[in-house]
Z-matrix of the N, CA and C atoms (Angstrom, degrees):
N
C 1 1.444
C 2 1.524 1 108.56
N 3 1.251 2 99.13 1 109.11
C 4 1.763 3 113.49 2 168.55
C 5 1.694 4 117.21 3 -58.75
N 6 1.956 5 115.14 4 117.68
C 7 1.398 6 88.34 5 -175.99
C 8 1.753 7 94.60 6 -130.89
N 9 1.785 8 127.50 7 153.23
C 10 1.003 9 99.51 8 160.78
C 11 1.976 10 95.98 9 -139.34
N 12 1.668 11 109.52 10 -176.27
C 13 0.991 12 96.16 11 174.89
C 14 1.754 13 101.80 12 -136.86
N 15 1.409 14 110.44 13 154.07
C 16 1.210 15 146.29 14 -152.33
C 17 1.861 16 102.21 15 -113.06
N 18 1.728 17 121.39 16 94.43
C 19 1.223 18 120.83 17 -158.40
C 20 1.379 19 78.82 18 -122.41
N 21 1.664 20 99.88 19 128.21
C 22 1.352 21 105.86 20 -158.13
C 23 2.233 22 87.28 21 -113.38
N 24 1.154 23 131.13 22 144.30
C 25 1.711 24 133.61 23 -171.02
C 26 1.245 25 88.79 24 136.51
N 27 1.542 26 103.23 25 147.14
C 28 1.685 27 146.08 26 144.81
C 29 1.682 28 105.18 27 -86.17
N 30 1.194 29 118.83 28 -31.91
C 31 1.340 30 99.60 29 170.16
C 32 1.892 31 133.41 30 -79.69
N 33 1.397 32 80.58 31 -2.46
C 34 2.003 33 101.63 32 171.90
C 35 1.120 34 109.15 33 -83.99
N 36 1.507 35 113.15 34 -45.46
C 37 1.718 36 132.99 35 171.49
C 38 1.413 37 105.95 36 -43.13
N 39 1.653 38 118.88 37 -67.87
C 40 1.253 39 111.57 38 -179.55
C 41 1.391 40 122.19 39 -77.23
N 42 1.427 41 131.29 40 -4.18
C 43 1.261 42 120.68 41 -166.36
C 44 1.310 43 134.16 42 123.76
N 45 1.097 44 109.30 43 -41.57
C 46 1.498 45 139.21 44 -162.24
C 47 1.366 46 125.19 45 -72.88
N 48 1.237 47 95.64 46 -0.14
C 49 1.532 48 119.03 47 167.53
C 50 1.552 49 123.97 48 -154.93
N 51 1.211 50 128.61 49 129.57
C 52 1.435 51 120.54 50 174.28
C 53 1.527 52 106.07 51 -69.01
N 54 1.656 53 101.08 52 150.05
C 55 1.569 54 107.20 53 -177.20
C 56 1.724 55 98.01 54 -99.58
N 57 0.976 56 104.78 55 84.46
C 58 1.615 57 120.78 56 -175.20
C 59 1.792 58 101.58 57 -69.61
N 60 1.699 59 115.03 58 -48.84
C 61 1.416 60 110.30 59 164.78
C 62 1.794 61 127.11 60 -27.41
N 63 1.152 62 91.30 61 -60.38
C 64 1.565 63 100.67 62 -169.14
C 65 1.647 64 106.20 63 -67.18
N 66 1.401 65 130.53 64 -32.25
C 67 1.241 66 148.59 65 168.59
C 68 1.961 67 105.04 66 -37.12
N 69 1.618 68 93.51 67 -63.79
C 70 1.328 69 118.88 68 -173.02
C 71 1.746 70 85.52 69 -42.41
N 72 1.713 71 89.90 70 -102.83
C 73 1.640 72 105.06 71 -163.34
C 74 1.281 73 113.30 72 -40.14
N 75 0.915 74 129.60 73 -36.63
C 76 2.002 75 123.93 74 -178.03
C 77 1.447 76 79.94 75 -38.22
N 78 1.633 77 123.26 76 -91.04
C 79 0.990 78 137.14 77 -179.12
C 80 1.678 79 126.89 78 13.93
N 81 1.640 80 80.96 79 -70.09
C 82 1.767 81 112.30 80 -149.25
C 83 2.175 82 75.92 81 -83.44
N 84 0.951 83 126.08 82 -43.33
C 85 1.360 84 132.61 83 -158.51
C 86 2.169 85 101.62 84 -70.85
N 87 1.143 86 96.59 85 -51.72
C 88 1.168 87 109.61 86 163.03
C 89 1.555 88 124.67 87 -57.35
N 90 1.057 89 135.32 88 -43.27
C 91 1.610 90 144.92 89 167.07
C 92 1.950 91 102.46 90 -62.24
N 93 1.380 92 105.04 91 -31.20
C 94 1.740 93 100.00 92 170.30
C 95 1.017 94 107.93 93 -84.72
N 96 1.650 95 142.33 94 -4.81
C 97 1.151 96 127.55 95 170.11
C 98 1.591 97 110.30 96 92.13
N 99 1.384 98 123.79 97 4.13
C 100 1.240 99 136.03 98 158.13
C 101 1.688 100 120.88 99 -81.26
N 102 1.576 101 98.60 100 111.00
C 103 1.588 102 99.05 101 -173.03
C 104 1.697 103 119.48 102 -89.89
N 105 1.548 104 105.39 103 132.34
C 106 1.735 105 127.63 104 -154.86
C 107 1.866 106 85.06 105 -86.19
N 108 1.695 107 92.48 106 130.54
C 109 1.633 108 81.12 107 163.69
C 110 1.391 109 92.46 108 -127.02
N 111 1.483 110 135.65 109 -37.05
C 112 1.453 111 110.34 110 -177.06
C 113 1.633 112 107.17 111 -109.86
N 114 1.263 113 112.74 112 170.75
C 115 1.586 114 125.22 113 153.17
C 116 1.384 115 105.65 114 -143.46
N 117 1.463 116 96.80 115 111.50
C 118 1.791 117 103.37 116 156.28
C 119 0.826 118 130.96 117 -108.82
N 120 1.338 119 131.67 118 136.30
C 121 1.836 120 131.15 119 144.73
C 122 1.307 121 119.45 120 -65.81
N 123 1.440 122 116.78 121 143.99
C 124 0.981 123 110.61 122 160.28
C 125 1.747 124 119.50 123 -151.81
N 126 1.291 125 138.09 124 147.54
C 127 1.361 126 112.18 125 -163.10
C 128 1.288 127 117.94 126 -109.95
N 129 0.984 128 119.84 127 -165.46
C 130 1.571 129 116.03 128 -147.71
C 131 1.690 130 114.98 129 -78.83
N 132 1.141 131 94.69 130 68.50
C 133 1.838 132 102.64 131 -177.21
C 134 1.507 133 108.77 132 -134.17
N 135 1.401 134 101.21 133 129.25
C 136 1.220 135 107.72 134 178.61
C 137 1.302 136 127.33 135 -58.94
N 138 1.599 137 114.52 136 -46.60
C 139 1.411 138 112.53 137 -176.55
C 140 1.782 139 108.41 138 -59.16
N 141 1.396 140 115.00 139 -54.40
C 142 1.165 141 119.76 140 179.27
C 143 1.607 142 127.45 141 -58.99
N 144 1.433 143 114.49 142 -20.47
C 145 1.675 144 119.19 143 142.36
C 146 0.874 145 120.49 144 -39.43
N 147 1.120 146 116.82 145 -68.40
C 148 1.567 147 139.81 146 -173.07
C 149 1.483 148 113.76 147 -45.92
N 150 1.344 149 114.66 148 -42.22
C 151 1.499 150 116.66 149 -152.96
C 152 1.714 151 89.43 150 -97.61
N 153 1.555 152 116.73 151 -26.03
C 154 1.469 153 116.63 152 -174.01
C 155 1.264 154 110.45 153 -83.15
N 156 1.752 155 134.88 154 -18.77
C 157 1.226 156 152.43 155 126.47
C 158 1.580 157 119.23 156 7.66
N 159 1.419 158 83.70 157 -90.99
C 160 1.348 159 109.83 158 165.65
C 161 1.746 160 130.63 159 -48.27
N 162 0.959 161 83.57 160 -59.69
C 163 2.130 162 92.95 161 175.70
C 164 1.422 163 96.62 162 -62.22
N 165 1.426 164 127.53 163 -48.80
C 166 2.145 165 120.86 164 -170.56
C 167 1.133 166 93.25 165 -79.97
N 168 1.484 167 147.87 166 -43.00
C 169 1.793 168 136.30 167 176.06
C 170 1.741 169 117.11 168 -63.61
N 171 1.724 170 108.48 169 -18.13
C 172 1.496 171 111.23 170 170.28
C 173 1.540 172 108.55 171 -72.62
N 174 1.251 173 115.16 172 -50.97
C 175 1.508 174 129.99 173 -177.39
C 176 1.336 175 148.46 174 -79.42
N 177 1.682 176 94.25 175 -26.63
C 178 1.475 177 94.50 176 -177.42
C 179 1.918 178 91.39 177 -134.22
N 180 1.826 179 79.94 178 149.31
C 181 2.319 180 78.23 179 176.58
C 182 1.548 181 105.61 180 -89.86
N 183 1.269 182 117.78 181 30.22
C 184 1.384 183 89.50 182 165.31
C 185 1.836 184 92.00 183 -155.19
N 186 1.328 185 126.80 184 144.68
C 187 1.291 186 119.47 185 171.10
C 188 1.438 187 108.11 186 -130.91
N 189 1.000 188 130.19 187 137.63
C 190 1.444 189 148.36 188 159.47
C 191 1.796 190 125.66 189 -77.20
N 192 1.457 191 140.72 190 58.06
C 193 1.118 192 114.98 191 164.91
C 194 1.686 193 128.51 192 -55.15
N 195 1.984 194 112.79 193 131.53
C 196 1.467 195 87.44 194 170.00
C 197 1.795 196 85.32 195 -144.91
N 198 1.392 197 96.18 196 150.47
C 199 1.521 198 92.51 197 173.52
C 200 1.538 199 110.23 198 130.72
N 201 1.270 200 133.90 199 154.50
C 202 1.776 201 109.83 200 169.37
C 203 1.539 202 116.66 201 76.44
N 204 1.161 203 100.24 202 1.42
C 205 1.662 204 111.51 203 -170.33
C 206 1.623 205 126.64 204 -73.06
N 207 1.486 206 96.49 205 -33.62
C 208 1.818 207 112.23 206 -174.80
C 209 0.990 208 130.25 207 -94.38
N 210 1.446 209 146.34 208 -154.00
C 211 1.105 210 133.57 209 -163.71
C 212 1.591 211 164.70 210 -97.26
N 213 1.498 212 66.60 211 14.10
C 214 1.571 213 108.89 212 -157.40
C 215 2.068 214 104.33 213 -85.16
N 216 1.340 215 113.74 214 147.99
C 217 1.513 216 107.22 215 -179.78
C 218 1.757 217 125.41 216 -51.49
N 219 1.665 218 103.00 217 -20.54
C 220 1.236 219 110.90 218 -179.77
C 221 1.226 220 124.61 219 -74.44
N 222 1.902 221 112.27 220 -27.06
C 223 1.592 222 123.30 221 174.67
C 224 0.987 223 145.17 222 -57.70
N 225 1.590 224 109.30 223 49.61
C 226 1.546 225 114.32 224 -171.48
C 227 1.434 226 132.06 225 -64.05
N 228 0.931 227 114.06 226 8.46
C 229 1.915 228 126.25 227 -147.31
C 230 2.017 229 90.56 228 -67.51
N 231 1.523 230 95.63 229 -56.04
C 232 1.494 231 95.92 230 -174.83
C 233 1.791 232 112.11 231 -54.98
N 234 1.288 233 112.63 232 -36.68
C 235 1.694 234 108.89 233 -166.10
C 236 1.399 235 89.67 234 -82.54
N 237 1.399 236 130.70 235 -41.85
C 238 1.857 237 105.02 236 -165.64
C 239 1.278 238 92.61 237 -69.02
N 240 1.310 239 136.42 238 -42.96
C 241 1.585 240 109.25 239 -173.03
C 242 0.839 241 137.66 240 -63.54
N 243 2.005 242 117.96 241 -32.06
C 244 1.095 243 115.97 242 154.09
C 245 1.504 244 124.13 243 -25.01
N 246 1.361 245 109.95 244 -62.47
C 247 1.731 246 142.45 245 -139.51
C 248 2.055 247 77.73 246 -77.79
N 249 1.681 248 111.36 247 -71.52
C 250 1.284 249 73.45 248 -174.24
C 251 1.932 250 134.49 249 -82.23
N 252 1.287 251 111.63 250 26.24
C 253 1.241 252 100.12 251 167.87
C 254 1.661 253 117.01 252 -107.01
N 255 1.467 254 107.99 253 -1.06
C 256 1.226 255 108.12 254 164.28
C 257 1.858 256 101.78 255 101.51
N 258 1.493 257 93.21 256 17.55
C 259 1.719 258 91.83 257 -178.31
C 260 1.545 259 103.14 258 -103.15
N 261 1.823 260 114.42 259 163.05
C 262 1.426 261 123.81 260 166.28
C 263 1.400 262 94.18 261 -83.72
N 264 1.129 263 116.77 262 -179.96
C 265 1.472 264 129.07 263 169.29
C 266 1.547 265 102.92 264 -145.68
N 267 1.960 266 91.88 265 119.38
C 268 1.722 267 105.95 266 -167.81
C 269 1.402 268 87.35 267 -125.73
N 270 1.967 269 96.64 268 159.26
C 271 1.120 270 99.49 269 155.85
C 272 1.413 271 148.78 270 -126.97
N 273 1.593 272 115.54 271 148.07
C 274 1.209 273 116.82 272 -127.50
C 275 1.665 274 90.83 273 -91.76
N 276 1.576 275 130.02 274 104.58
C 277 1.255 276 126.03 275 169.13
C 278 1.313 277 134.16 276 -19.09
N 279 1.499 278 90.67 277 -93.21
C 280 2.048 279 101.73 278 161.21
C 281 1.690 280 109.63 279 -24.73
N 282 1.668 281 128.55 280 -52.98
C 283 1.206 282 106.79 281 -169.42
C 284 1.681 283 120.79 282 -69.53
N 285 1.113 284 90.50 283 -39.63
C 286 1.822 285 102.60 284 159.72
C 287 0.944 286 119.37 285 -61.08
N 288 1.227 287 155.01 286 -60.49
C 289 1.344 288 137.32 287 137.17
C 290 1.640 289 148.56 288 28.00
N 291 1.577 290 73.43 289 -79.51
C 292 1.647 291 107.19 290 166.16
C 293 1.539 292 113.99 291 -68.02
N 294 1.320 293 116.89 292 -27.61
C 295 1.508 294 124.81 293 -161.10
C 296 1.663 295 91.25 294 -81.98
N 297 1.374 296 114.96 295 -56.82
C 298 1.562 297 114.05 296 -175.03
C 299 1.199 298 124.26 297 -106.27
N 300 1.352 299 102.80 298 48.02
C 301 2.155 300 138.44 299 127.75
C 302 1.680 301 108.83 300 -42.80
């Protein structure tokens, strides 16, 4: 099983942060015996999500997005994926909820 992961920041791009994520799962992905062929960065642009989407879902059976996730105006990671798999993005009460326990 082909796996890669998809590290979505401009601040990985420039430096300014270690991509400690991708560190993790290589890792954790490797100990299951699932072999990693790519790791990309990529920063916070939609078109270029999109197109890196596409090329790691042609190639590899398993993809990992991590990165781009929080709350900030730049964190698109969740809406392009939505956008390209054709999903809305709602929100789910109960999980919110649960979060501010």
């Amino acid at each position: 099983m082909k796996a890669e992961i998809i590290t979505v920041g401009t601040e990985i791009l420039l430096g300014d942060i270690l991509n400690t994520n991708c560190r993790y799962l290589s890792r954790e992905l490797a100990a299951m015996g699932i072999e990693m062929y790519y790791q990309i960065t990529v920063g916070d642009n939609e078109a270029r999500l999109l197109s890196t989407l596409e090329e790691s879902l042609n190639r590899s059976d398993i993809v990992i997005c991590t990165g781009g996730l929080g709350p900030t105006e730049d964190d698109i990671t969740k809406e392009v994926c939505a956008k390209y798999f054709g999903y809305d993005l709602v929100l789910h009460q109960p999980s919110l909820d649960a979060m501010m326990e």
